[in-house]
Structure formats: structure tokens, C-alpha cells
N, C-alpha and C positions, 0 to 999 in steps of 0.2 A: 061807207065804212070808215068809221076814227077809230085812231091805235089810244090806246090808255096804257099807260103805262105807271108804275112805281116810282113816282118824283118825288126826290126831294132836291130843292135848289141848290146849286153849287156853294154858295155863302154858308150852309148849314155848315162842309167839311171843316173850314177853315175855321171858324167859331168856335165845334167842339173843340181841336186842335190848340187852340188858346186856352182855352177854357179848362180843358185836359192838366195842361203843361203849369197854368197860373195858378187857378184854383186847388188844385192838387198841391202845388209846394207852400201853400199859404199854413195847410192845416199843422205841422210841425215848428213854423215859424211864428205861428199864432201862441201855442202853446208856450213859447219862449217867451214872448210879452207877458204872458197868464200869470208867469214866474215872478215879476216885480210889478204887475200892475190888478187893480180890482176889475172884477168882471164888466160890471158896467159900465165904469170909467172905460176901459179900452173900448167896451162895444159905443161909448157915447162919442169920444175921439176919433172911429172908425165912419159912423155914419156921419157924422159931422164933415170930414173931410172928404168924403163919396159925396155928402150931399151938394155941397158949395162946389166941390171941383165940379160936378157934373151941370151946375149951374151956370158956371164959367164955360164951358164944354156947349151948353146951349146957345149962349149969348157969341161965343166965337164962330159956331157955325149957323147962328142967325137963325134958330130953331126957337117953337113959339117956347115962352114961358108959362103964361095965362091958361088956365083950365077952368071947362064949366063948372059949377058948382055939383053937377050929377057925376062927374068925372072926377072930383075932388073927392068925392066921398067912396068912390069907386077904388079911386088909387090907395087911399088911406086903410079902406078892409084890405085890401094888399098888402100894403105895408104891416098892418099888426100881424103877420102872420109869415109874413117873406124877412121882417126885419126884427120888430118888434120881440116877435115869439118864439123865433129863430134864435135872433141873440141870447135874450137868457138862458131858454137851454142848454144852447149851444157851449155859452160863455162858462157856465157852471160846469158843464157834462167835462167839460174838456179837458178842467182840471183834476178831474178824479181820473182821467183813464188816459193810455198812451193814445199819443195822437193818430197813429196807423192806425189803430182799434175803434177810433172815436169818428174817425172818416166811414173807415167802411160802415154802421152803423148809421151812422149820417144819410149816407148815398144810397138807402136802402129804401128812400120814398117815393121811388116806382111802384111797389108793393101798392100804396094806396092812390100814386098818383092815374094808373094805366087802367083800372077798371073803373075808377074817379071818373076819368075824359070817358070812356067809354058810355058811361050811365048818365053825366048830366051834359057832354060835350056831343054824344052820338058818335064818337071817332069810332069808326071800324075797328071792330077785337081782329084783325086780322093772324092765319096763325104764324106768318112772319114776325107779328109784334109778341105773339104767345112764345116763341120760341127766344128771341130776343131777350126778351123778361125774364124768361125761365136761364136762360145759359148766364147770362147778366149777376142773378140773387147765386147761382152757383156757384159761379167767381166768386163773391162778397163771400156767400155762406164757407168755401176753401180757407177764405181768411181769417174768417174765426176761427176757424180750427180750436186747434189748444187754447185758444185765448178766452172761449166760453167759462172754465174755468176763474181767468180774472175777470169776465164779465159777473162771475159768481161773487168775487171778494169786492167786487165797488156793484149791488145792484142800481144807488141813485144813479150815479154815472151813468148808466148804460140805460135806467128809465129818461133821462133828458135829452140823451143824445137822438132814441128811438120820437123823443117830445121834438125835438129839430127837424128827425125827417115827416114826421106827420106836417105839421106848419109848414114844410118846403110843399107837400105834396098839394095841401090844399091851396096855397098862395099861386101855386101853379095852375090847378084847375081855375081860378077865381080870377087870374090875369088873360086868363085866353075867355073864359066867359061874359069876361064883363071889359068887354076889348074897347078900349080907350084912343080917341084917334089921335094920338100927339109921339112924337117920335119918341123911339127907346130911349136918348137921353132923357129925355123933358121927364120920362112917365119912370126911368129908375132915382133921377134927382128928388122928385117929391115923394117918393117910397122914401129912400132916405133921412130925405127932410122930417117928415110925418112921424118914423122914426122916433125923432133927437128928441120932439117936443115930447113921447112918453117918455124916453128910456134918462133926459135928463134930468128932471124931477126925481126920478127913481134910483136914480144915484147919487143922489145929493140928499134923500131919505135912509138909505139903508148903507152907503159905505163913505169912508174917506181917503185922502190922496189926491196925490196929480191927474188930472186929463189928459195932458203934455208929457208922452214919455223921454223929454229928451234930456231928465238926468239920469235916467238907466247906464245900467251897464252896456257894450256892446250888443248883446242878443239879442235880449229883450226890445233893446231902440230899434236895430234893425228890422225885429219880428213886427213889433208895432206900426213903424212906418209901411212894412210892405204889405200888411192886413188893409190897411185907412188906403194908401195909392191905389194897390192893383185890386187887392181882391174888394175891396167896397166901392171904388171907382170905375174901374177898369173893371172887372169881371162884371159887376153887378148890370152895367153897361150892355156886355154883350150878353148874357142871359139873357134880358128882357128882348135884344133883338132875335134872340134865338126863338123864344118863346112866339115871338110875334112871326116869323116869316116862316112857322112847320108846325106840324099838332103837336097840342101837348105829350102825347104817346110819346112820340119820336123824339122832343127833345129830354123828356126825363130818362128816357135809356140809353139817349149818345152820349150823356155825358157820366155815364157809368167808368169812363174811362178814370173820374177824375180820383176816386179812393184809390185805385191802382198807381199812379203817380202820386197820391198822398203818401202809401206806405212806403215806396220808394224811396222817396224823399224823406222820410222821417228815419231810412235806415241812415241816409245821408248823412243828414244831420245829427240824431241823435244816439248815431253812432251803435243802432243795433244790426242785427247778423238778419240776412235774408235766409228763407227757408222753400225748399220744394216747391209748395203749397202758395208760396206768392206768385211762381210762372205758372203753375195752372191756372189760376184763375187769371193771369193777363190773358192766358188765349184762349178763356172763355169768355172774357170781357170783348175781345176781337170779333169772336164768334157774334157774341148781342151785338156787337154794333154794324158786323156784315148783312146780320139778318133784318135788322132796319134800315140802312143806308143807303146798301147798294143798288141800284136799279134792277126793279125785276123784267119778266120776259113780256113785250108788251102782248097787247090782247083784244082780239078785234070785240068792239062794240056797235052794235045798231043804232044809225044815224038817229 
């Protein structure tokens, strides 16, 4: 008899944990750059410095560079859809809608990522993860609340934002199907990279301005820098490790946590009033992530 049991490796808590805390305060701090910089321009500034930092990141921990050419093209359908297709949505949506609004929105690409893995990944619909899912969109859906309304008065906003979490969903399923054997750095550095070479042509067609936010005002400089460091470097980083060491299931609903710290953080910052309806949905956002995370009761199986 062997016990089977509900694992997920210990490295996953601490990931979402960062993941949670970093990527959640980016989305209000992003919006502040949005203020004095072009969409593109920030998003070409962001993957630019994600891309080289993480290159530098390889070369310091002696991590290969070099990708086959089947790998190459691999990581690249990735990137137009995790980076690429991400950012313009994202970059646009963001500025039509409050950025607590434009998160949760965002983080709603479980919806197609979880029966995605399901149908072409084979990952078990377990009703652990049904349940996870379902308590998870309840939270998000709490948070819309009253704000359906101003999803009403900006519809683009709220069609590109919903265009971000599609392209997260499928960039998800696409990175664990067509799994590349080169470490998370190596394989988030050339997402980024891959990137630069659409999105810079593409801002050098349709807007003008700086790249370089650093005659901004306070805000905006600090939002920019902290988008390009942590959330394009740093997060984009551990995402992919995340992606790579649990199914895709599991990690697009652990990280449900992160529009809950988004809006938090944007009451923060931009100095709006929290409401009932944001604690509910933290402890149903807890709920989804107990009901994926935690180890369930093992269960004997035939040798």
C-alpha cells in the first residue's frame, strides 16, 4: 500500500506570499506612472529592464543563456500573450479605470485558465479546485460590487482589462504545455526580451515621449521604477517558477490573493475609503486558497 496524498511543494507558499504582497502593490503604483508616461513607452521601459536585469540574473547565477530554436519559438508564443498582449491591454485598460477595479478584473483569468489546463493539460477538475475557483471569482465578483456601475461608464476599460486576463490565462496554459527545459530566469528573461522587439517598434509608431521616466514627478518615477524592478523583474521571475514547480490549476488560484492586496494598496495610495465588501472577499479569497493549498487527508492506493 502507498499513501497519496494532496502535495503541493513548500516553495509554492512562499512564492504566492511574494507574489501576493509585490504584485498587488504594483497595480496602483503603475497607474501613477500611466499619469505622466505613454502606455507603451512604460510597458517598453518595463520589459526592457525585466528583460536585461534577468539576463544579468542568469549570467550571475551561471544559468544557461542559449535556447534551441524549437524552444525559441516556444518561449516567444509566450511571450506575445503573457507580455506582448498583456501589456497593451493592460496598459490602456488601466488608464480608463481605478486601479483596484482594474486588478480585480485582471485576476479573473482563472475563469479560463482552470478548465483550459483541465481540457488540454489533463489536470484533474478536482472538487477541491471547483470549490477554490468558485469561492476565489466570489471574492473578485464582492468587489465589483457597486463598481459594475463604473464598469458601465468606461466599457473599453473594462473590454481590455477582461483582454489581459484572457492572454494571462492562455500564456499560462501555453507555458506549462510546451514546457521548456531552461531555468525560470533564462525562460522569464526572453519572454521579456521577445517582448521589447514587438512592443518597441510599436511605440515608436503610434506615441511619443520619454522611455526614461526619470524627469517625472515623484509618483510617477517611483511607480515606473517599481513596475520595470519588481513587478517585470522580480515577479515576472517568480511566476514562471511558480508556473513551472505546480499545475497550472493551482497556481492561477494561489495567486488570487494578489487583486486583494491590489485594492488594499490602491486604498493606500490613492487615498480611497475601504468598504465591507473588500473583507468579505479577503476571506473568501483565503477560503480559495485553503481549498487548493493545503494538504488534504492522504489516501491509501494499490501498489
Amino acid at each position: 500500500m502507498k499513501p497519496s496524498s494532496h502535495h503541493i511543494p513548500a516553495a509554492v507558499y512562499w512564492l504566492v506570499i511574494a507574489l501576493a504582497i509585490l504584485w498587488g502593490t504594483s497595480w496602483p503604483l503603475m497607474k501613477l506612472a500611466l499619469v505622466e508616461m505613454q502606455p507603451l513607452r512604460f510597458r517598453v521601459f518595463c520589459v526592457g529592464v525585466g528583460g536585461f536585469g534577468l539576463l544579468g540574473v542568469c549570467l550571475a547565477m551561471r544559468a544557461p543563456l542559449l535556447v534551441s530554436r524549437k524552444a525559441f519559438f516556444r518561449i516567444a508564443g509566450v511571450a506575445m500573450f503573457s507580455a506582448v498582449g498583456w501589456s497593451l491591454c493592460m496598459s490602456y485598460g488601466l488608464r480608463m479605470m481605478e486601479s483596484g477595479r482594474a486588478v480585480i478584473i485582471a485576476y479573473m483569468f482563472p475563469i479560463w485558465s482552470v478548465p483550459l489546463s483541465a481540457w488540454l493539460l489533463r489536470e484533474p477538475l478536482t472538487p477541491r479546485r471547483i470549490v477554490g475557483l468558485l469561492a476565489g471569482l466570489a471574492g473578485l465578483g464582492l468587489l465589483m460590487g457597486d463598481e459594475i456601475y463604473a464598469v458601465g461608464r468606461s466599457p473599453l476599460g473594462a473590454l481590455l482589462m477582461f483582454g489581459t486576463a484572457t492572454c494571462w490565462a492562455i500564456s499560462t496554459i501555453l507555458a506549462k504545455k510546451w514546457a521548456v527545459p531552461v531555468p525560470a530566469s533564462t525562460f522569464a528573461a526572453w519572454v521579456n526580451l521577445c517582448a521589447l522587439v514587438v512592443l518597441l517598434p510599436l511605440s515608436l509608431l503610434l506615441e511619443d515621449g520619454p522611455f526614461l521616466p526619470f524627469g517625472f514627478s515623484t509618483g510617477p518615477l517611483i511607480g515606473a521604477l517599481y513596475a520595470a524592478i519588481v513587478a517585470s523583474l522580480i515577479c515576472q521571475w517568480i511566476w514562471f517558477r511558480l508556473v513551472t514547480i505546480t499545475s497550472a490549476s493551482v497556481a492561477s488560484i494561489s495567486i488570487l490573493t494578489v487583486p486583494i492586496v491590489g485594492v488594499f494598496s490602491g486604498l493606500a495610495v490613492l487615498s480611497e475609503e475601504p468598504r465591507v465588501t473588500d473583507l468579505l472577499a479577503l476571506v473568501l479569497v483565503v477560503v480559495a486558497l485553503a481549498s487548493v493549498m493545503l494538504p488534504g487527508k492522504p489516501t491509501a492506493a494499490k501498489a
